[in-house]
Structure formats: structure tokens, C-alpha cells
gemmi code that builds the backbone of each chain (N, CA, C; Angstrom):
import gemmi

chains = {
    "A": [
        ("UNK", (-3.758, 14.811, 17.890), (-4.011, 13.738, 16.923), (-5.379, 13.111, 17.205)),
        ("UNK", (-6.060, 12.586, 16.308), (-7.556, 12.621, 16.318), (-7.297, 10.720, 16.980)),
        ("UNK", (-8.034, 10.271, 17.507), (-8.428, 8.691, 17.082), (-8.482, 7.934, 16.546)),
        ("UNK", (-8.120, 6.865, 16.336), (-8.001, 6.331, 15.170), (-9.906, 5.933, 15.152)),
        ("UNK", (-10.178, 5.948, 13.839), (-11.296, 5.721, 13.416), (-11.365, 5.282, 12.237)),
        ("UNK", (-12.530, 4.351, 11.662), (-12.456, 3.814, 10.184), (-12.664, 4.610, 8.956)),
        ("UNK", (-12.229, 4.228, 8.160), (-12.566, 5.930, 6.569), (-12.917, 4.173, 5.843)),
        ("UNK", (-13.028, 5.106, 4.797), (-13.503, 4.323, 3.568), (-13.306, 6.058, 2.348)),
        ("UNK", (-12.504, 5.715, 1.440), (-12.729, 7.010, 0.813), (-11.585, 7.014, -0.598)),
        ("UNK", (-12.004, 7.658, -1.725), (-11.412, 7.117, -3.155), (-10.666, 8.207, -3.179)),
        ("UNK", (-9.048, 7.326, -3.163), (-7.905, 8.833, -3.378), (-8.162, 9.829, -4.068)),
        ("UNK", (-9.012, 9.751, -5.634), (-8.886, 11.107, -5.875), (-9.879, 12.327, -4.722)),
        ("UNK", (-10.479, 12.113, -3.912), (-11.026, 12.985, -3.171), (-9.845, 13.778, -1.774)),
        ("UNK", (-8.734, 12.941, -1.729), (-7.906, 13.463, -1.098), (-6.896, 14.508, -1.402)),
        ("UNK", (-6.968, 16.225, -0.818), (-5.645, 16.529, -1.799), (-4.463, 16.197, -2.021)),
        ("UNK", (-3.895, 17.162, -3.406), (-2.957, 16.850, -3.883), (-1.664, 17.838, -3.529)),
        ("UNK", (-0.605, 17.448, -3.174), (0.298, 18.601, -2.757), (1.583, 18.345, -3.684)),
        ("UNK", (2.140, 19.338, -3.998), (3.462, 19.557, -4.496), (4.109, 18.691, -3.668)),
        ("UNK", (5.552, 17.712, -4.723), (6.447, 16.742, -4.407), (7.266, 16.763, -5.235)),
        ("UNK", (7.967, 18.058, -5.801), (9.346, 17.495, -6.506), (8.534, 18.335, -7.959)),
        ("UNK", (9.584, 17.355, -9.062), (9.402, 18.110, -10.443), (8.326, 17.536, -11.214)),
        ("UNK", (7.053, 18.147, -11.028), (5.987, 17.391, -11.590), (5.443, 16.260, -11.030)),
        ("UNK", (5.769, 16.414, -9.927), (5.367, 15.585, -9.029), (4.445, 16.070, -7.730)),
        ("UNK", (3.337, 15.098, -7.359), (2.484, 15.891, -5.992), (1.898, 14.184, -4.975)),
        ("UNK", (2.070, 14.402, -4.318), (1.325, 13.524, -2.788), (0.279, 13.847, -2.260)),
        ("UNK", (-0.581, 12.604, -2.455), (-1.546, 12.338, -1.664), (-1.448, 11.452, -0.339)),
        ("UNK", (-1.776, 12.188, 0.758), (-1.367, 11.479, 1.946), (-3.388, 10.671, 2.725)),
        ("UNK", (-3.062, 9.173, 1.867), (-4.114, 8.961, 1.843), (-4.957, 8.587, 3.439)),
        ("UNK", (-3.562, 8.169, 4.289), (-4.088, 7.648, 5.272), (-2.998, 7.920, 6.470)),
        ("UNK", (-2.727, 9.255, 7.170), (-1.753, 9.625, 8.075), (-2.322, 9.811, 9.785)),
        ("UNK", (-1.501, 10.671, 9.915), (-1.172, 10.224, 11.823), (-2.131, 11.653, 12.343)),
        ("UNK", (-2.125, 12.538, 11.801), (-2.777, 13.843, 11.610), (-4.732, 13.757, 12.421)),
        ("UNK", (-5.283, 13.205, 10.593), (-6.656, 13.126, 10.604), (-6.929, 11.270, 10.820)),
        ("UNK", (-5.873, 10.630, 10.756), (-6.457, 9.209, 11.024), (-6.266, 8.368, 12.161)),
        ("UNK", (-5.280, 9.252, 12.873), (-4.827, 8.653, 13.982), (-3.992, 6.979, 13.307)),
        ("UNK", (-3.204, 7.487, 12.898), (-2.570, 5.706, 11.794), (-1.525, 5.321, 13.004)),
        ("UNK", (-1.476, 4.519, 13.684), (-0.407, 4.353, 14.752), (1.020, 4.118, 14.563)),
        ("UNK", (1.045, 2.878, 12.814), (2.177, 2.382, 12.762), (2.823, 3.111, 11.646)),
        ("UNK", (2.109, 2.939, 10.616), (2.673, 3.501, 9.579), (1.609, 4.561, 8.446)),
        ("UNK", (1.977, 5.221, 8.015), (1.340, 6.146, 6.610), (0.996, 5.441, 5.230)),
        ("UNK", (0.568, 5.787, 4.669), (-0.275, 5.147, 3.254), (-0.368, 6.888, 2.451)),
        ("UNK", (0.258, 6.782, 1.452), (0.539, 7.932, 0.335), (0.569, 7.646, -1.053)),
        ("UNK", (-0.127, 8.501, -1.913), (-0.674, 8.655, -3.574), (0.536, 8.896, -4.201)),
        ("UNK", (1.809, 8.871, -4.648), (2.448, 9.787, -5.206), (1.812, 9.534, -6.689)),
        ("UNK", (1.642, 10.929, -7.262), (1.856, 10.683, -9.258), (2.632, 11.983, -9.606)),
        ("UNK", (2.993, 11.177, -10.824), (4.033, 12.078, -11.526), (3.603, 11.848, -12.799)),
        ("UNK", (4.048, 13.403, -13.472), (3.754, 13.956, -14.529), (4.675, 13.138, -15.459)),
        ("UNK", (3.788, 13.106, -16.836), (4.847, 12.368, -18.052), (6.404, 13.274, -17.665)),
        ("UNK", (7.653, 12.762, -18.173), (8.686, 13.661, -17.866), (9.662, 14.503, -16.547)),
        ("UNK", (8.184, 13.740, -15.723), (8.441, 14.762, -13.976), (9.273, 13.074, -13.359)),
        ("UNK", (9.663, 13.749, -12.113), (10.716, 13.024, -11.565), (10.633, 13.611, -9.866)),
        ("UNK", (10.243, 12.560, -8.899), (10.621, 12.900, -6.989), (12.328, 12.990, -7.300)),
        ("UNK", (12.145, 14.018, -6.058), (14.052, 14.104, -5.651), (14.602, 12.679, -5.945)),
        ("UNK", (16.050, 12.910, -6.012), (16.731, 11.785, -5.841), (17.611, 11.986, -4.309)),
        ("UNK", (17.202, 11.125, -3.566), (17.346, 11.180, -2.053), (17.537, 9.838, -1.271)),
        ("UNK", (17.840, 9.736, 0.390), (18.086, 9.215, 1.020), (17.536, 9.248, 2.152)),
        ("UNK", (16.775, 8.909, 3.449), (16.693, 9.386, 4.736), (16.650, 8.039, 5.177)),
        ("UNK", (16.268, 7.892, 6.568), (16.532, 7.039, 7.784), (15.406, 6.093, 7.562)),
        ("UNK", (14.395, 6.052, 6.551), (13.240, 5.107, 7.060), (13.158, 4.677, 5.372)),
        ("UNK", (12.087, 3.361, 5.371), (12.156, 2.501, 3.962), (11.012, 3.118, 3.433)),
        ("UNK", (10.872, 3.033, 2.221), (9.154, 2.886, 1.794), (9.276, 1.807, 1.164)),
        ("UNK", (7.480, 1.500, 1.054), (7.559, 0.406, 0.547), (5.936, 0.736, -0.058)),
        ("UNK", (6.603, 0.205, -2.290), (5.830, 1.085, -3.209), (5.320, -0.113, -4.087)),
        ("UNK", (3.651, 0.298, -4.436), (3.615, -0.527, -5.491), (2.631, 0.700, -6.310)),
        ("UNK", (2.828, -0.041, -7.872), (2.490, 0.534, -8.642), (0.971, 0.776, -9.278)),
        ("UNK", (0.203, 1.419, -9.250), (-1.034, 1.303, -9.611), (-0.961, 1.855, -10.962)),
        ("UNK", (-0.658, 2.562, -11.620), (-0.866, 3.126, -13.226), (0.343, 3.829, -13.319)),
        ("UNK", (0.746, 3.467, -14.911), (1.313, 4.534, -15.565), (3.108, 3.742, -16.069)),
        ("UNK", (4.062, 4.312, -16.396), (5.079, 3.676, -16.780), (5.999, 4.374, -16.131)),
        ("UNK", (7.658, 4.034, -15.795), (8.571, 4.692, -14.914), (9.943, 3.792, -14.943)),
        ("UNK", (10.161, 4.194, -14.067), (11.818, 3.915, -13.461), (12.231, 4.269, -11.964)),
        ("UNK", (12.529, 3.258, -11.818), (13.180, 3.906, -10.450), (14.620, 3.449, -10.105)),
        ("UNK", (15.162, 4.523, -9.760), (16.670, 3.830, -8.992), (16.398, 3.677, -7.429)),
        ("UNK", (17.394, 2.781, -7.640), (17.652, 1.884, -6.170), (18.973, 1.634, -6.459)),
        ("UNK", (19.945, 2.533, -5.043), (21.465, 3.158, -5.068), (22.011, 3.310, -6.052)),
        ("UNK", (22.532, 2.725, -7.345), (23.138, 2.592, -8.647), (22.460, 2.144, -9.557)),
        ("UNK", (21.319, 1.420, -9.483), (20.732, 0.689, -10.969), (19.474, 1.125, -10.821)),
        ("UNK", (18.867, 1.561, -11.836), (17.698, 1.870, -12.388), (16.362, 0.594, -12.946)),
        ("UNK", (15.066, 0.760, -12.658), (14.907, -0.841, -13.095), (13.299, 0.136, -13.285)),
        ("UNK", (12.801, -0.648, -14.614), (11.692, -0.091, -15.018), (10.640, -0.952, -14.149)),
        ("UNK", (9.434, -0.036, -14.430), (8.337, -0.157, -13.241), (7.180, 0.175, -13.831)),
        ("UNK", (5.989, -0.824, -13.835), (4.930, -0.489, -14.640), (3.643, -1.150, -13.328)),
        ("UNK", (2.287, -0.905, -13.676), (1.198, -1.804, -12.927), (1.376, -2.838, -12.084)),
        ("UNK", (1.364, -2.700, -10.860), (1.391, -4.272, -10.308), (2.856, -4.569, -9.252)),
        ("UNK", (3.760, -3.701, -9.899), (5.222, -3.905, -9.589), (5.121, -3.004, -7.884)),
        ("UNK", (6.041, -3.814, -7.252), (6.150, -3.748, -5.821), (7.558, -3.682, -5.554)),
        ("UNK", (7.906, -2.323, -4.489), (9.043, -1.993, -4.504), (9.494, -1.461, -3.396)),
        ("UNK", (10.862, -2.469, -2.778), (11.268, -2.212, -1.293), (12.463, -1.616, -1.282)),
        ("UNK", (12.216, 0.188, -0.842), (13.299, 1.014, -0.272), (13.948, 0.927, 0.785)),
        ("UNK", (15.318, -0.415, 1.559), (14.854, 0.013, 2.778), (15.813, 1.255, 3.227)),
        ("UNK", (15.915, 1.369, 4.659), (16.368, 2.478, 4.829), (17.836, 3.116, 4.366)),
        ("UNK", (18.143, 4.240, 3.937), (19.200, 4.612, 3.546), (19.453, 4.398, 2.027)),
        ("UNK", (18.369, 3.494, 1.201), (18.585, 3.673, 0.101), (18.895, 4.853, -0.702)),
        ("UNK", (19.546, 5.277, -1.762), (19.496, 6.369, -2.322), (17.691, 6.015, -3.831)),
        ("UNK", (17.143, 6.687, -3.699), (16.286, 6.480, -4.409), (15.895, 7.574, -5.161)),
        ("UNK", (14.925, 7.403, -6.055), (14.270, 8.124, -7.309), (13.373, 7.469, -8.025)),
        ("UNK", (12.076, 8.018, -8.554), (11.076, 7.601, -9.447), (11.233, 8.935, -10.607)),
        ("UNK", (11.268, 8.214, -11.916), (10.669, 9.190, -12.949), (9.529, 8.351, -13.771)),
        ("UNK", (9.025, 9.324, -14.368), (7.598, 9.337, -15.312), (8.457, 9.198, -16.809)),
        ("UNK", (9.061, 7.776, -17.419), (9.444, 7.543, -19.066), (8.007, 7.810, -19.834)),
        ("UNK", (6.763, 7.331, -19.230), (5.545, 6.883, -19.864), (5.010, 8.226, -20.630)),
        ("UNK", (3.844, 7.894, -21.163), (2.841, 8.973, -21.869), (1.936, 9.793, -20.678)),
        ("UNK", (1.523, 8.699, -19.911), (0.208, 8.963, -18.880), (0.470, 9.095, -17.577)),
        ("UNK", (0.527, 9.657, -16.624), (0.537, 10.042, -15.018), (0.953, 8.288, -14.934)),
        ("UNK", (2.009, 8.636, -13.894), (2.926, 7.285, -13.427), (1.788, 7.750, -11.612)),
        ("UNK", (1.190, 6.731, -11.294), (0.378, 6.789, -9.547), (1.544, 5.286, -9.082)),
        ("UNK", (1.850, 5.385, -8.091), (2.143, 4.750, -7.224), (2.074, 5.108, -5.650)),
        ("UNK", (1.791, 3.233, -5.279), (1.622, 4.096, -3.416), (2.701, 4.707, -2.781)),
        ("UNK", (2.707, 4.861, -1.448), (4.380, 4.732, -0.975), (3.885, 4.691, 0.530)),
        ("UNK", (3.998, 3.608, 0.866), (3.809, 3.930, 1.984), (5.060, 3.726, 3.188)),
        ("UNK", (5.319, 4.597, 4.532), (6.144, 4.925, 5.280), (6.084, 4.747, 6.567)),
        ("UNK", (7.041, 4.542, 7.421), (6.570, 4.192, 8.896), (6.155, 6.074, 9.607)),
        ("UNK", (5.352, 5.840, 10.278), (4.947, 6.782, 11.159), (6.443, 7.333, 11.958)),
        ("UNK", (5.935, 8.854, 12.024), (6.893, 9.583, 12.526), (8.176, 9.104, 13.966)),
        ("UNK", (7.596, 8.489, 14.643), (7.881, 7.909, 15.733), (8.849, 6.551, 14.818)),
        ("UNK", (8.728, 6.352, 13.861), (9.644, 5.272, 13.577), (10.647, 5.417, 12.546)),
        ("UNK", (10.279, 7.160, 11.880), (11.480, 7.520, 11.427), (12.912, 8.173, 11.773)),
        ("UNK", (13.339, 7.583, 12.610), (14.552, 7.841, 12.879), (15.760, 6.641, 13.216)),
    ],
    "B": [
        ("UNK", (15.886, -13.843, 9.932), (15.756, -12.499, 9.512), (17.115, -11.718, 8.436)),
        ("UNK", (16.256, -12.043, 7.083), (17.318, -11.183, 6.205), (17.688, -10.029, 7.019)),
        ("UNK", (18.618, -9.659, 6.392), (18.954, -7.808, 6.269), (18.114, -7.097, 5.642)),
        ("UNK", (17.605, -5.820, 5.435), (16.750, -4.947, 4.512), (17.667, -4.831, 3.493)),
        ("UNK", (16.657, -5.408, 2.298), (17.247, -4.927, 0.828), (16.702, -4.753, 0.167)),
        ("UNK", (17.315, -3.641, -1.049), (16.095, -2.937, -2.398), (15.690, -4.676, -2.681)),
        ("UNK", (14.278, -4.223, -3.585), (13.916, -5.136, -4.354), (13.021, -4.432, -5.364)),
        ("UNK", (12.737, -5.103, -6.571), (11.504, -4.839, -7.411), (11.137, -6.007, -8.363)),
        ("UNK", (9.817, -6.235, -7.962), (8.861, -7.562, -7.994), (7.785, -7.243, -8.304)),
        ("UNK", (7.274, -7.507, -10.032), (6.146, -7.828, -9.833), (5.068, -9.014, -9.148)),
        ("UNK", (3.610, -8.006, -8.539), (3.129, -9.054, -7.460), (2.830, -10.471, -7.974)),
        ("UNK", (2.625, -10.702, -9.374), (2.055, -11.795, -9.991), (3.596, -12.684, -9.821)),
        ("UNK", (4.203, -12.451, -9.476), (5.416, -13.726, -9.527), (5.868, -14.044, -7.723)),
        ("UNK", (4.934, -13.449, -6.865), (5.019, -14.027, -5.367), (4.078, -14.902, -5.198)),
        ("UNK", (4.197, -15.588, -4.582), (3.092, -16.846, -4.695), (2.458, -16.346, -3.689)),
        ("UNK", (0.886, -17.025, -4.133), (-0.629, -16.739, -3.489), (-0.400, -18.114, -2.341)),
        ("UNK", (-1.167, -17.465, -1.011), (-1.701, -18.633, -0.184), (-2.711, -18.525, 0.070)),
        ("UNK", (-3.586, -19.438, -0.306), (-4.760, -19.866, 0.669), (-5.293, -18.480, 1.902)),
        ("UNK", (-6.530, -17.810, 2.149), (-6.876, -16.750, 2.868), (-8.794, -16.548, 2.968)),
        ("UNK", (-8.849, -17.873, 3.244), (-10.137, -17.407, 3.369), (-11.458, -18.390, 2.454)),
        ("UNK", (-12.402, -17.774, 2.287), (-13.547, -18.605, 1.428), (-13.279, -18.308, -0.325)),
        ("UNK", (-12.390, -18.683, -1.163), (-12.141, -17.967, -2.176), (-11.000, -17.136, -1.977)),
        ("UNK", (-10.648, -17.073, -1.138), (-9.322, -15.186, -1.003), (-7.724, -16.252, -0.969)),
        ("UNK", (-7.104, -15.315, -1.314), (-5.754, -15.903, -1.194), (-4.979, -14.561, -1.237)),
        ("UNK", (-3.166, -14.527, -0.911), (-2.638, -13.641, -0.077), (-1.242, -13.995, -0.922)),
        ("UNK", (-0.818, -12.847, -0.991), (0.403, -13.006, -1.176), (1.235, -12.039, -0.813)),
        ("UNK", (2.438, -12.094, 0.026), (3.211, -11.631, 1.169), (3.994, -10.786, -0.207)),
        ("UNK", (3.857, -9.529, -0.102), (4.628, -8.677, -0.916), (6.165, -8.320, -0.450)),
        ("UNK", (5.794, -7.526, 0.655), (7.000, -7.435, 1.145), (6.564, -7.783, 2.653)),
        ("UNK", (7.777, -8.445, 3.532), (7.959, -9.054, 4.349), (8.874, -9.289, 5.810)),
        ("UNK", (8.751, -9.654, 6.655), (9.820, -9.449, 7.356), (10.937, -11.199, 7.566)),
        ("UNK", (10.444, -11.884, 6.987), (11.430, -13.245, 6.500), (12.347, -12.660, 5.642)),
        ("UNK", (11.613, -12.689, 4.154), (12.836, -12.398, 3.486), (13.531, -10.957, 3.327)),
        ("UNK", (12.289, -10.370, 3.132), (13.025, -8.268, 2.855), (13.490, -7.851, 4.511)),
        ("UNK", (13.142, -7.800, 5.344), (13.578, -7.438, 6.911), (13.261, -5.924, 6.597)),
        ("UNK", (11.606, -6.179, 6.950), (10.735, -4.807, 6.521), (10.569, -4.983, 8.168)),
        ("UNK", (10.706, -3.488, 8.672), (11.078, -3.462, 10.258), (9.939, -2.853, 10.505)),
        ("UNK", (8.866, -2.439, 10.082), (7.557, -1.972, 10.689), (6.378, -1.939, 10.278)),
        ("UNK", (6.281, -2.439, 8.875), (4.965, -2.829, 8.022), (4.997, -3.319, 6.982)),
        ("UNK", (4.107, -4.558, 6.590), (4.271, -5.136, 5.853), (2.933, -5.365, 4.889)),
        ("UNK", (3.463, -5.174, 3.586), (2.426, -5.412, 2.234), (2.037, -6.390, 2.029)),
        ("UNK", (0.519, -7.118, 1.745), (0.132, -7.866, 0.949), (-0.687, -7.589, 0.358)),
        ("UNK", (-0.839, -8.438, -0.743), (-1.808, -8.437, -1.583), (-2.789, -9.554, -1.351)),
        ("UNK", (-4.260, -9.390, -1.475), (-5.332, -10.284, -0.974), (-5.713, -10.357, -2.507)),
        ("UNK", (-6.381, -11.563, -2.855), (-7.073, -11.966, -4.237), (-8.789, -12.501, -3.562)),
        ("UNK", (-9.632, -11.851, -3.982), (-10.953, -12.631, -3.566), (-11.611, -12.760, -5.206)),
        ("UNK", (-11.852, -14.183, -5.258), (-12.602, -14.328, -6.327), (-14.575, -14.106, -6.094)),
        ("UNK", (-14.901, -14.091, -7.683), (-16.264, -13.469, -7.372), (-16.498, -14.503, -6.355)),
        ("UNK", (-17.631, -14.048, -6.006), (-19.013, -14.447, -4.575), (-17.870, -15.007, -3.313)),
        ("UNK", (-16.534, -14.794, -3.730), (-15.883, -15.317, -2.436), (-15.580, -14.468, -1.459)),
        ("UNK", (-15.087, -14.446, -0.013), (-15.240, -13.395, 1.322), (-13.738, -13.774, 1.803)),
        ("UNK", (-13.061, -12.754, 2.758), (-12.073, -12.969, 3.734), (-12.974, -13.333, 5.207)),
        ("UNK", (-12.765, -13.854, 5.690), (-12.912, -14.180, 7.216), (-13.899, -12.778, 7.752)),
        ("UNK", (-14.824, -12.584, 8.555), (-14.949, -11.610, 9.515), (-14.751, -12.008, 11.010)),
        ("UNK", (-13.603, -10.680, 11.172), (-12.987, -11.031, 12.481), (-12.599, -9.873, 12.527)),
        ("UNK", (-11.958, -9.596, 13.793), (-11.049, -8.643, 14.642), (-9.914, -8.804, 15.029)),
        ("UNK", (-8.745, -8.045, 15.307), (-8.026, -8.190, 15.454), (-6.885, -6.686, 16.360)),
        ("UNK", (-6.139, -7.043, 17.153), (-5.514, -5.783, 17.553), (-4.211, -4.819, 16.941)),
        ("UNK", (-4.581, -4.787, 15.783), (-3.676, -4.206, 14.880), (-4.530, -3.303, 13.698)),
        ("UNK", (-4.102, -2.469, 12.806), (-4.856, -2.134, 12.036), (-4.159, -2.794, 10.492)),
        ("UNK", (-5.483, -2.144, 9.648), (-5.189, -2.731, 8.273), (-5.227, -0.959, 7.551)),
        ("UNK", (-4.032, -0.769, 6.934), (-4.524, 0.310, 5.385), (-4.279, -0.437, 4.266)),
        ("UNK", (-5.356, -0.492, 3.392), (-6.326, -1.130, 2.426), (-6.331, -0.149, 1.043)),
        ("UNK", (-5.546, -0.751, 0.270), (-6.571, 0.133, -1.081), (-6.554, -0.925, -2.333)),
        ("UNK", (-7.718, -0.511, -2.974), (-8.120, -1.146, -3.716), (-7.667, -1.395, -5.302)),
        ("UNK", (-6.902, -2.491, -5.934), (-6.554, -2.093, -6.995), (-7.283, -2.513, -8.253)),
        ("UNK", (-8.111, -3.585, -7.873), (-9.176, -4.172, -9.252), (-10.387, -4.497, -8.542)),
        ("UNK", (-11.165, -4.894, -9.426), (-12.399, -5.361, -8.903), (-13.507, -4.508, -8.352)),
        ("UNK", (-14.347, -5.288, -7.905), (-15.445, -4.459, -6.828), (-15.629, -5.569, -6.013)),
        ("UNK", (-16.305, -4.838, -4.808), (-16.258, -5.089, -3.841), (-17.168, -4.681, -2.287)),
        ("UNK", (-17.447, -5.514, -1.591), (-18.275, -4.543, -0.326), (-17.154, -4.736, 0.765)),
        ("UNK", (-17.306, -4.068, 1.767), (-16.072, -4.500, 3.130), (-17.234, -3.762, 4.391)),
        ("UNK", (-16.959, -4.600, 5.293), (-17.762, -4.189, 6.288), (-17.018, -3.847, 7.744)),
        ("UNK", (-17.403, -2.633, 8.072), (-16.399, -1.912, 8.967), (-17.697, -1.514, 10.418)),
        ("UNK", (-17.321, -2.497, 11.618), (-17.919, -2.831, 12.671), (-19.422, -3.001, 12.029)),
        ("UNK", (-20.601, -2.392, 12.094), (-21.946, -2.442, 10.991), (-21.960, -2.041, 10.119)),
        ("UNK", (-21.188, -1.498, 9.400), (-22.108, -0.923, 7.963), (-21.496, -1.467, 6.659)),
        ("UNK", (-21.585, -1.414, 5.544), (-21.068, -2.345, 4.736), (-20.831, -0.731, 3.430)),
        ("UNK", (-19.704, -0.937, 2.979), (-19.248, 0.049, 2.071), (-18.764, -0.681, 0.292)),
        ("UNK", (-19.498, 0.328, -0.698), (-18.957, -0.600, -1.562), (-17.802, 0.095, -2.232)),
        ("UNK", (-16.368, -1.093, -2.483), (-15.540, -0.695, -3.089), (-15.336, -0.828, -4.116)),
        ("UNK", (-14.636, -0.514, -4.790), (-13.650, -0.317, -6.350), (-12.379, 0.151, -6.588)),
        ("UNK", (-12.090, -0.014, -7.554), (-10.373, 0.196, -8.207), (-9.916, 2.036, -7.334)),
        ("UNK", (-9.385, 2.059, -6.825), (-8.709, 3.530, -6.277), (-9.024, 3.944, -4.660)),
        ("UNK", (-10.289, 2.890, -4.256), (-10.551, 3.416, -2.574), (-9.658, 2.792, -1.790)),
        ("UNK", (-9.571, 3.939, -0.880), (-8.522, 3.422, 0.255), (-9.644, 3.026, 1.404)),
        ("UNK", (-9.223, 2.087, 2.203), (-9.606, 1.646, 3.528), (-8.859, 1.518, 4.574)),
        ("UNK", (-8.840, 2.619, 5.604), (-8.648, 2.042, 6.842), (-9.472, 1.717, 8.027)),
        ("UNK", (-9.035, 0.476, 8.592), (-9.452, -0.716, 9.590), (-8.326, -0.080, 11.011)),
        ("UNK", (-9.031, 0.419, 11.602), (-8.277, 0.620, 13.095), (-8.534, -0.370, 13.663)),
        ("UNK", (-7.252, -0.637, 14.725), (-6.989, -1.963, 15.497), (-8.530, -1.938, 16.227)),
        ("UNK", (-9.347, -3.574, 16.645), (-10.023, -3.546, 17.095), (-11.252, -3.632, 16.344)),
        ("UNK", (-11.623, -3.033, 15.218), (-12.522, -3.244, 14.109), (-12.951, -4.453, 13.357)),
        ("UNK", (-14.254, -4.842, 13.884), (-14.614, -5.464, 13.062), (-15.082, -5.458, 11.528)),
        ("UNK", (-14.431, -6.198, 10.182), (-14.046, -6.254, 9.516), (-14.539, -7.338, 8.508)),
        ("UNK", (-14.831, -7.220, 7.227), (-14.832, -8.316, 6.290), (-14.651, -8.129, 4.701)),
        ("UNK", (-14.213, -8.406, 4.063), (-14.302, -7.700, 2.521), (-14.906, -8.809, 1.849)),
        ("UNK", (-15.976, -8.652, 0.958), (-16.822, -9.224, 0.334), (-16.615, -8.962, -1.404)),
        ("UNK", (-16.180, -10.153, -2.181), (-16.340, -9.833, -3.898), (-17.691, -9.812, -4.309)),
        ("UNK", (-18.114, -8.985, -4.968), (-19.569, -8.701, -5.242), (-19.686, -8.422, -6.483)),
        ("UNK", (-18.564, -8.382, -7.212), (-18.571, -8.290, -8.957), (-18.272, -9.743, -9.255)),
        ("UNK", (-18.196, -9.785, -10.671), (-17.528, -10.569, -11.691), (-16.119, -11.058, -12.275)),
        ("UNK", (-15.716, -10.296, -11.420), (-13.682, -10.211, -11.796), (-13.096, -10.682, -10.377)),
        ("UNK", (-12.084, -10.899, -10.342), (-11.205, -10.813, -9.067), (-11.187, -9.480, -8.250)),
        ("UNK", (-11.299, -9.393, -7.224), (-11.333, -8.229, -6.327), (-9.471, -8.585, -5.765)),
        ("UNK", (-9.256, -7.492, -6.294), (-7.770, -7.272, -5.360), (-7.590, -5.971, -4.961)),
        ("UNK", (-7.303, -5.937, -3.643), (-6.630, -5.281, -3.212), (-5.497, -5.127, -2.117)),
        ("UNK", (-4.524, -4.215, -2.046), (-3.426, -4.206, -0.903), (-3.397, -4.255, 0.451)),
        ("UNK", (-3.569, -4.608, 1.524), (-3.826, -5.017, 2.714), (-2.443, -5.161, 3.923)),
        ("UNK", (-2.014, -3.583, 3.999), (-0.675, -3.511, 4.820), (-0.845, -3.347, 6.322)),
        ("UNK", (-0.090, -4.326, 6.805), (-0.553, -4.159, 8.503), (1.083, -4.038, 9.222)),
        ("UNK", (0.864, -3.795, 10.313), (2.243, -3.663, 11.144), (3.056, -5.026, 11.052)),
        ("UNK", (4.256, -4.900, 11.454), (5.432, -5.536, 12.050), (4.948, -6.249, 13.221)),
        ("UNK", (4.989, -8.267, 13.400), (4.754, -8.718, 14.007), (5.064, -7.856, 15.480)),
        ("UNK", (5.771, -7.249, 15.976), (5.995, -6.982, 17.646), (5.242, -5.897, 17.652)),
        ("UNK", (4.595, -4.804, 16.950), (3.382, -3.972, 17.126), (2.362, -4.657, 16.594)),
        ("UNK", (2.204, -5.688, 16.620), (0.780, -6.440, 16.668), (0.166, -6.453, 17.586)),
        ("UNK", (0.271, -6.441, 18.941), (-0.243, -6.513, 20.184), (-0.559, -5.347, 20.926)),
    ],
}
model = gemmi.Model(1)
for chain_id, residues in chains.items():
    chain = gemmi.Chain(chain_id)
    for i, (resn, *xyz) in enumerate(residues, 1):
        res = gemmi.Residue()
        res.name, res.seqid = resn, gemmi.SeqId(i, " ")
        for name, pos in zip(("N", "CA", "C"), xyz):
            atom = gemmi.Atom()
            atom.name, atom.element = name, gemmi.Element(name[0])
            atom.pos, atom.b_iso = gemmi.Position(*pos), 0.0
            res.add_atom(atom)
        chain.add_residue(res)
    model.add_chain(chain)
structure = gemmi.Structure()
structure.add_model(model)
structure.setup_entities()
């Protein structure tokens, strides 16, 4: 793992990886190339229509919305999600984001570092 | 210390505090009320020609930018931001974000869980 050291740098220059159905992650700021100690910082967008798993694991995220229109469940209820909106998974939630909108749904997500997911 | 629980909040309905020459803060998610166990979101507001503090500190900051423009200065050099750059501040870095446009400069400003502060 490298050092931690300072970046400065505009997500779209970071790649983009497959995440689900029409969906891909940008892992803007990890443990890898940034040396991040506590926690991760991640791009997700999703395609008009696309949708991340609907899932569960041991650690929270915690999401806010930068562009686009959606939904997300949180265990049983679904609650729409647009610009601005801030959103706490904590752990064990059952969760899901879909893309209702016209235009790429971007939201962050960011996660505790490996060492704190469990 | 709540328990961890879903939430979804837009940021404009958490109240702003006071942060600086012009800047103000508002605790997105938290470890009072959400019982966010390892990092926590805020949102910083700097109005034009206004600054956050330059200082240091032993924790880091991941930073991204959601409006505005902006300069931030990372130990010497001064970088200019806008709507989509990410910033990370490794613990120890000296630090300042500067509004240098016409609009409100906001951006997200997530740092660790008070007991990995040190």
C-alpha cells in the first residue's frame, strides 16, 4: 500500500468499472493507490433503468447524491432520491439504488476501509 | 449515542454552523444522532471571497466538490477546484479551501470517527 499522499483530481478521470445492471464504480479515493487509512470515497452511476444489487453486508455506506433521479430501498421502503439528498446505510441494511430518471443517476458512496469491514 | 439507522435527508434541511471566515458546516451524517461508527459526512458552505481556517490536523479529509469554484491549498501549492473534483488531505497536511468564484462553493468534507482522530 502506497502512503498516504495528497491528490487533487476530477472523478471523471478515474476509471470506471462494472457494478451490477447498468451500473459501474468509480473508486475515487481507496487504500490501494491512496493509502486512505479510515475509510474509501466511491463514484457509483447508473444507467437510466439500471439498478446495484439488492444486498446486505457487515459495513454502512454513507451516500449523497450528486446528479440524476432514483430510488433507493432501505430494508422495506423505498424513498426517492434526487441532488443533494444524503443517505445512511448502516450496517446490515438490506439496500438498493435504481435509475427512475432520464439522465445517469451519480452518487457517492462512501465505505469504511477494509480493516473495518467486518 | 443513537443506534445506527437508515436515513434519507436532504442536506438543505440539516442546519448550517458557523466554520470559518464566511464557511459554515453542516453535520450530514453523524455519530450523535445516526451512530456512524467510522466516518462522518459534512457538508462545508464557503461563500464568495470567504476561506475555511488554514490548519492541520491528525486525521485526514476526502473532499469532493459539489458547486462552486474554488482554490484549496495542500501543504504549498494551491489547486483550483470545481463541481466533480475530489480532494484528498492526508492526516498531517496542511490545508485551506478558498471561494474564488461568485456562487457558494460547496463541497463534502468526510473525516474519521472521533477515536481514529488521533
Amino acid at each position: 500500500m502506497a502512503g498516504p499522499r495528497p491528490k487533487v483530481v476530477h472523478y471523471s478521470r478515474v476509471p470506471a468499472e462494472p457494478a451490477g445492471d447498468g451500473a459501474s464504480i468509480r473508486w475515487l479515493i481507496n487504500e490501494q493507490d491512496d493509502g486512505a487509512p479510515h475509510f474509501l470515497m466511491r463514484l457509483i452511476e447508473v444507467a437510466p433503468g439500471g439498478n446495484t444489487p439488492q444486498h446486505t453486508h457487515p459495513y454502512e455506506h454513507e451516500n449523497f447524491v450528486v446528479e440524476g433521479q432514483g430510488k433507493v430501498l432501505l430494508e422495506n421502503q423505498w424513498y426517492d432520491i434526487g441532488p443533494g439528498e444524503v443517505i445512511f446505510v448502516p450496517a446490515g441494511t438490506l439496500h438498493q439504488y435504481v435509475n427512475s430518471g432520464k439522465g445517469t443517476l451519480r452518487f457517492l458512496c462512501a465505505i469504511p476501509a477494509k480493516k473495518y469491514q467486518s
